[in-house]
C-alpha positions in Angstrom: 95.4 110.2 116.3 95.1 108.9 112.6 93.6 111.6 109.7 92.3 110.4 106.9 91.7 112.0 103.5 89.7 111.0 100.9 90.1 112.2 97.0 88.9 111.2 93.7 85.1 111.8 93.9 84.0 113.6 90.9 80.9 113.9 88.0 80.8 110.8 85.5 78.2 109.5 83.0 76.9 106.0 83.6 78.7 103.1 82.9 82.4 105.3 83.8 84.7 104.5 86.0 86.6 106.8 89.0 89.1 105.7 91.2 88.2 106.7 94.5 91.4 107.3 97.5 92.1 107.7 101.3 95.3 109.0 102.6 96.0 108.1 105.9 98.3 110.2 108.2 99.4 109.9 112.2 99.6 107.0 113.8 98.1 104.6 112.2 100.1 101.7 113.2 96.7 100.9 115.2 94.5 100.5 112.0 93.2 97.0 111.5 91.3 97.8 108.5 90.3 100.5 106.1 86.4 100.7 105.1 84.4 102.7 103.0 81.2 103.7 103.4 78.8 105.7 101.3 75.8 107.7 102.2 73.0 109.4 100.6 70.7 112.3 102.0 68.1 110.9 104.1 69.2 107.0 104.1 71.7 105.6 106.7 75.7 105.0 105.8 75.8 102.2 104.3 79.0 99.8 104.3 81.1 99.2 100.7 84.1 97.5 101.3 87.0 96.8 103.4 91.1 96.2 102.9 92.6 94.3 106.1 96.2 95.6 106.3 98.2 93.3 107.5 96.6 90.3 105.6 95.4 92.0 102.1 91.7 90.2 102.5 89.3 92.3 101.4 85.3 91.9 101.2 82.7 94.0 99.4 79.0 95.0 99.9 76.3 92.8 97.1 75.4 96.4 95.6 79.6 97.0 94.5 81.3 93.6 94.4 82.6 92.4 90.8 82.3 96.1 90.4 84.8 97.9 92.7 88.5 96.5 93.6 90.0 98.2 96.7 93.1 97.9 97.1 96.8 99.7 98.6 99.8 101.6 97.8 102.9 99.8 98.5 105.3 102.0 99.8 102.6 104.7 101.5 99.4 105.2 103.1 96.9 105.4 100.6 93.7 102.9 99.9 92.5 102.9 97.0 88.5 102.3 95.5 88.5 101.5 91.9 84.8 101.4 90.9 83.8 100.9 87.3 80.7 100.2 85.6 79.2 103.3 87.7 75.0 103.1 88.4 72.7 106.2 89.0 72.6 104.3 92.3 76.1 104.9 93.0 75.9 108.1 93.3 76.5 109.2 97.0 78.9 110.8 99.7 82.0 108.2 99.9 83.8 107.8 103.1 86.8 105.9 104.3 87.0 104.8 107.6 90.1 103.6 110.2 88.8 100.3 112.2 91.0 99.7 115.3 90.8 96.3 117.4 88.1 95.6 120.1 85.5 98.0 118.3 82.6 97.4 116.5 82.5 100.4 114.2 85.2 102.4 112.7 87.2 104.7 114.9 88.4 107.2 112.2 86.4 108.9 109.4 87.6 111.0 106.6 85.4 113.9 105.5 84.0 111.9 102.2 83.9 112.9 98.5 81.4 113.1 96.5 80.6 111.0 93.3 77.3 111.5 91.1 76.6 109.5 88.1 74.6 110.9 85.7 72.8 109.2 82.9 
C-alpha cells in the first residue's frame, strides 16, 4: 500500500508563486508515475501534470504548462509542483496521485491541499 501526502497549498495574491508537494510512503516501488490533479466544487478533476520516475519525463496540462515545473527530490520520496505566475483560475483542491502499470487511472490519491489565488 503506498500513502501519499500532499503539502504546500496555501492563500496567495495573483501573479505569486507556491510550491506545491507529495510525500510518498509504503511501497512504492510499484509507482510508474506521480500526477496531479486539481478540482474545483462542481466541475470534474481535472489532470495537471505528471513526473515518470524512472525516466524523469514529465508533461503538463495547456491551462499550467510554461507555468508549473514538477519535479523530484533526489535522495527521498517527495514530488514536487512549482507553480508560478498563479491565476484566479488556479485556484482549486490539488491532488497527487500514484499511477501503477496496466491501469488507466491513478491507483493512489493523497487527500489534496488547497490553493486560492486571490486578486
Amino acid at each position: 500500500q503506498v500513502q501519499l501526502l500532499e503539502s504546500g497549498g496555501g492563500l496567495v495574491q495573483a501573479g505569486g508563486s507556491l510550491r506545491l508537494a507529495c510525500a510518498a510512503s509504503g511501497t512504492i516501488s510499484g509507482i510508474w508515475a506521480v500526477e496531479w490533479y486539481r478540482q474545483t466544487p462542481g466541475k470534474q478533476r481535472e489532470w495537471v501534470s505528471r513526473l515518470a520516475l524512472r525516466t524523469g519525463d514529465t508533461a503538463y496540462a495547456d491551462s499550467v504548462k510554461a507555468r508549473c515545473t514538477v519535479s523530484r527530490e533526489i535522495a527521498g520520496n517527495t514530488v514536487y509542483l512549482q507553480m508560478n505566475n498563479l491565476k484566479l483560475e488556479d485556484t482549486a483542491t490539488y491532488y497527487c496521485a500514484g499511477r501503477t502499470p496496466g491501469n488507466p487511472s491513478p491507483t493512489f490519491w493523497g487527500q489534496g491541499t488547497q490553493v486560492t489565488v486571490s486578486s
